[in-house]
N, C-alpha and C positions, 0 to 999 in steps of 0.2 A: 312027413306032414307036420308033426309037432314042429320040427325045427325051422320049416317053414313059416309056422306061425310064429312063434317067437323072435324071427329075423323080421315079420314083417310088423310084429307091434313094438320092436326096437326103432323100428324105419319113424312109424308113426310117433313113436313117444319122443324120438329125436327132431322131427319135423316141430312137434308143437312146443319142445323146449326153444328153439329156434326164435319161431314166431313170437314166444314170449318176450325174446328181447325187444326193445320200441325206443328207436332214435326217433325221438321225438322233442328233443330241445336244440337249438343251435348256439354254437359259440361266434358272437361277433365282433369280441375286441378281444385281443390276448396277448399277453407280455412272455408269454411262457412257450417253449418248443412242445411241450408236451400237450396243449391244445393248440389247435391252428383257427384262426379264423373262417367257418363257413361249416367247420367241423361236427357231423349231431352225435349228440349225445342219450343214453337212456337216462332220465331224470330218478329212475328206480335202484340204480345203482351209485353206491358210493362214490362220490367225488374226495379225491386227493390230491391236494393242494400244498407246493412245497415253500417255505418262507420267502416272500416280496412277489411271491407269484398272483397274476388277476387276471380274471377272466368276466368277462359279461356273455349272459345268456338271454336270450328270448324263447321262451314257453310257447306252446300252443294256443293260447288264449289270448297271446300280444305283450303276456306279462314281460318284465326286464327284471334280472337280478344280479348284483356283481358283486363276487365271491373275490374274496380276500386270503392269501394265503399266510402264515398256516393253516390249513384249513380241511377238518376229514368229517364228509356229513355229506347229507341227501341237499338238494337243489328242492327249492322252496318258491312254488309259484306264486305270487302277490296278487295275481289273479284266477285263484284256484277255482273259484265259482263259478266263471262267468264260462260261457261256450268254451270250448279247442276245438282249432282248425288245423289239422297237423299238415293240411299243405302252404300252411302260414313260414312254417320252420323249412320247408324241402324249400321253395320260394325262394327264402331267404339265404339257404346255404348255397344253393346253384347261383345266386346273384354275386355275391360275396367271392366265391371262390371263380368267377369269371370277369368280374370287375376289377380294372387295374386303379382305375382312381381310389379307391379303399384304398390302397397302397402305399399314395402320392400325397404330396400337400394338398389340402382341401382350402376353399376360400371362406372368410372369414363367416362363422354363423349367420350375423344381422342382414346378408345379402343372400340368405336361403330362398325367399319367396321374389323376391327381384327377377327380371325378365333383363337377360343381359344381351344387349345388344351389339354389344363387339364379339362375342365368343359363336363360333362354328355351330352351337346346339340349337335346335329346329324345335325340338318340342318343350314346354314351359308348364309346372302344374303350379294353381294359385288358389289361394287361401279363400280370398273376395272379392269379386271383381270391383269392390267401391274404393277398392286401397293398392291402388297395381301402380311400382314404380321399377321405370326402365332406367336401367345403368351401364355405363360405357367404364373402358378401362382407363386407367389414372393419367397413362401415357394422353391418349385421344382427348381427353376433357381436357387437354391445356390450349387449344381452341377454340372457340363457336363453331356450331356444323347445324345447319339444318335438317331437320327430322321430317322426313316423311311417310306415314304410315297410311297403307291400303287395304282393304278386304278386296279379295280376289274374286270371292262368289258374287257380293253385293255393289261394289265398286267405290265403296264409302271409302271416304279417305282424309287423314288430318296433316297439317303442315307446320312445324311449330319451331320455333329456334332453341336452340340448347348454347344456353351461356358459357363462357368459357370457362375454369377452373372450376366446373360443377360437375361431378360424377353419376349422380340419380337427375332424374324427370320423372315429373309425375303422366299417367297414358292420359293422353289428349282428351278432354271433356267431350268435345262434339263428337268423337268416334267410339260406336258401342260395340265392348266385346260379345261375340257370339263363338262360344266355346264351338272347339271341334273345327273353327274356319281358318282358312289360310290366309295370312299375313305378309304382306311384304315390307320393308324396313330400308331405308337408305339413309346413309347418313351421307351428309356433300358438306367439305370447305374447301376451299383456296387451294389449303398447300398442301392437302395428300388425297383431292379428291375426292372420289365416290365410293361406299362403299355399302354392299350388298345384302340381303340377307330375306330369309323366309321365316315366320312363327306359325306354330300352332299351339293356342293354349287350351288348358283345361282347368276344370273346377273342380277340388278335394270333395266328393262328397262329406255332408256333415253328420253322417251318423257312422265314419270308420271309427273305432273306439279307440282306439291304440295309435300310436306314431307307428306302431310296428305294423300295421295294417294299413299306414300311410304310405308305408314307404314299398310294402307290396303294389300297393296302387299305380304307386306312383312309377315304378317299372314296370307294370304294363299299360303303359301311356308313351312310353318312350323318354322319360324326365329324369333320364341315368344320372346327370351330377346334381340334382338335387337330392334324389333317393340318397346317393353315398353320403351327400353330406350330413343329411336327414339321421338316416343309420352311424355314423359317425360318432351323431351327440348322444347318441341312446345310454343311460346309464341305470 
């Protein structure tokens, strides 16, 4: 019986040694093999950092912080006060480590809130709908094409020309967005045509606190290359 008991408050006192560790930071940019991108970490255990090596982390709370190596110390949230939401950091590792655009060239920052209209992507998150500009790719802008934009539920629709050697347009004044509705998009000229597309946008609530909490958001919207690029700049 004794041994019994003793094997089983080993069981438990191993169980709650266990428990005590807490991956509870994430790593989202890394130059080093020895952290990978999407990777958590416990913020209670020393960090080891070997010369020219960097890492950026995101905290539970939305904080960023990026450790410079050489470098041997604890991980220091800049937002150590405020709430943690540790499924801010699981979120963000499962994003990261199944997104391949992280990976790849990303497009330039100034066209992160832009509604691009040549590109495959269906869903759009935006800043304000008083400031929404649509952009075509460099190649396409070397024509005029006409813009036609529809709401599907409502039937509202604007029509508007896109000059040629212009990349952005600003969304057609007489057509109002209504988050959450489906859009249709055609762009038509002369010599390549028509060509197709659906939007659905959405609006960043204004009390997420953090980029880091934007860019949660903003994958579960469906707004995958904006998130990555979002995450991307985080430093």
């Amino acid at each position: 019986m004794f041994k019994f008991i003793s094997l089983l408050l080993g069981l438990m006192l191993g169980s709650l040694s266990v428990q005590a560790v807490e991956l509870d930071t994430v790593v989202i940019h890394s130059n080093t093999s020895a952290f990978a991108a999407g990777q958590l970490l416990d913020s209670a255990k020393a960090l080891d950092l070997s010369k020219n090596a960097e890492i950026t982390v995101v905290f539970p709370t939305g904080g960023v912080q990026t450790v410079q190596g050489p470098y041997r110390g604890y991980l220091t949230d800049p937002r150590s006060k405020q709430t943690p939401d540790t499924q801010l950091v699981t979120t963000l590792s499962t994003f990261i480590q199944s997104n391949p655009l992280l990976r790849g060239q990303l497009p330039p920052p100034e066209t992160l809130w832009m509604v691009d209209v040549s590109a495959n992507d269906r869903h759009y998150c935006l800043i304000s709908s008083n400031e929404v500009t649509l952009l075509r790719s460099e190649n396409q802008s070397q024509t005029a094409d006409s813009l036609l934009i529809k709401n599907k539920r409502t039937e509202e629709f604007a029509e508007n020309m896109w000059p040629a050697h212009q990349e952005t347009l600003n969304w057609p004044s007489g057509l109002p967005i209504v988050y959450g509705d489906t859009y249709t998009v055609e762009l038509k000229n002369r010599q390549s045509g028509a060509k197709f597309k659906k939007l659905i946008l959405y609006q960043l609530p204004s009390n997420l606190p953090t980029s880091s909490h934007k860019v949660v958001w903003m994958v579960g919207r469906g707004c995958t290359p904006q998130a990555s690029r979002l995450l991307a700049s985080l430093k």
